[in-house]
PLY file of the C-alpha trace (Angstrom):
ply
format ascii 1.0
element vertex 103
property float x
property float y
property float z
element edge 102
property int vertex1
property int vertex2
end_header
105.95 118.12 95.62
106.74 114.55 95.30
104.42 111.35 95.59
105.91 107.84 97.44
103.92 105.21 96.99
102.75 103.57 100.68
101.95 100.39 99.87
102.92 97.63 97.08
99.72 97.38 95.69
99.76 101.37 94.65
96.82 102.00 96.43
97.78 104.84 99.04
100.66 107.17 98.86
101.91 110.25 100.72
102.56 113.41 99.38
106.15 114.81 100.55
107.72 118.37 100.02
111.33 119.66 99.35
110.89 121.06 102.78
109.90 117.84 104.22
112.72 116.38 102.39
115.58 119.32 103.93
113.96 118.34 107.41
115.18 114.83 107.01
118.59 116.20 105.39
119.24 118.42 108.49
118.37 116.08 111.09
120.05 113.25 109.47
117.12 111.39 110.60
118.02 108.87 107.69
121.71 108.18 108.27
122.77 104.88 109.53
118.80 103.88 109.99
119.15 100.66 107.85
121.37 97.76 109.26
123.98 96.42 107.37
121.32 93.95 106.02
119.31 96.74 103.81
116.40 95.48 104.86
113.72 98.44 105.55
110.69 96.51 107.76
108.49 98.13 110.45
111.47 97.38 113.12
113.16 100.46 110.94
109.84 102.82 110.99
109.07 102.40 114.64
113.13 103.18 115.07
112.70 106.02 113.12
109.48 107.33 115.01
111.45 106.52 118.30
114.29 108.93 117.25
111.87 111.85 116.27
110.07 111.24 119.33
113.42 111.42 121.27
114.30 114.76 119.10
111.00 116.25 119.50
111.41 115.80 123.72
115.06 116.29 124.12
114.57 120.08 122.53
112.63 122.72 124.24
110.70 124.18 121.78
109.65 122.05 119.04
110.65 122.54 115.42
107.95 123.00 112.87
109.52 121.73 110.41
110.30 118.69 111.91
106.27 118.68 113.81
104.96 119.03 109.72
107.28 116.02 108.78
105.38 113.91 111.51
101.88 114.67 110.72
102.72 115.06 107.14
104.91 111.47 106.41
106.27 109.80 109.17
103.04 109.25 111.13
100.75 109.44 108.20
98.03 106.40 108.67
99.95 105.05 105.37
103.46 104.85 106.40
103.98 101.14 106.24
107.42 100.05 105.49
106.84 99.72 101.94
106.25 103.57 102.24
109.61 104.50 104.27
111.43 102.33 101.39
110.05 104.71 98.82
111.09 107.68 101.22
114.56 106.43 101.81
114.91 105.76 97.67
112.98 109.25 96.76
115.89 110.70 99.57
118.96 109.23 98.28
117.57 110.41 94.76
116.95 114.18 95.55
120.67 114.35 97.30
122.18 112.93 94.14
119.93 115.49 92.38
121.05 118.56 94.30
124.60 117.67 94.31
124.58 117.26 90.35
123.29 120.96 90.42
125.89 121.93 93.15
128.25 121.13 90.53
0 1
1 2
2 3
3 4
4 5
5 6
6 7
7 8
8 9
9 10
10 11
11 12
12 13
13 14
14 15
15 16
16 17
17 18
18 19
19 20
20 21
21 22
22 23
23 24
24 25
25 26
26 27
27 28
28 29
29 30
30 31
31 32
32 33
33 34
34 35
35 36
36 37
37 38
38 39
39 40
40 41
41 42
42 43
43 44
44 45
45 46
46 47
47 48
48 49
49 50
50 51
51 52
52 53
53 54
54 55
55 56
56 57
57 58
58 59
59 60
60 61
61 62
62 63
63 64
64 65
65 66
66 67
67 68
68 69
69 70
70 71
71 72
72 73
73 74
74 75
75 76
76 77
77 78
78 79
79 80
80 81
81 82
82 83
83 84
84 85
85 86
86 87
87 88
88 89
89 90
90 91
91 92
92 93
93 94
94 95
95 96
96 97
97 98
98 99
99 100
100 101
101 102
């Protein structure tokens, strides 16, 4: 289990899984997310939320996985952008860990 911190003061924080993390690897729900600009601000979490939302409708039955990464992260009350920073950094960080161990 890893902890993101939510906020900049350290204050809140959100508790996300390996399995929360493979949820976000399979859906690519992170790939080409950030403009050009790298600038992660609530525009980028409500795009985010919009795409899940879009997932979530356009398939019939709804993945579990992908329901526990809502309720879990994405639309935790303490998902600021400060908090999908962290998630995008703690993301790019397990991939880089998993491929070293791939190798």
């Amino acid at each position: 289990m890893h902890k993101i911190q939510a906020n900049l003061s350290g204050t809140r924080s959100i508790e996300v899984s390996d399995a929360h993390l493979e949820t976000i690897k399979h859906y690519s729900l992170l790939d080409n997310l950030v403009d050009s600009n790298g600038i992660i601000d609530e525009g980028v979490l409500d795009k985010l939320k919009l795409n899940i939302r879009s997932l979530l409708e356009g398939t019939g039955n709804a993945d579990k996985q992908l329901l526990d990464l809502c309720l879990d992260v994405i639309y935790n009350n303490n998902m600021k952008a400060y908090g999908l920073r962290e998630l995008v950094a703690l993301y790019a960080d397990w991939l880089k860990k998993r491929k070293q161990l791939a190798e």
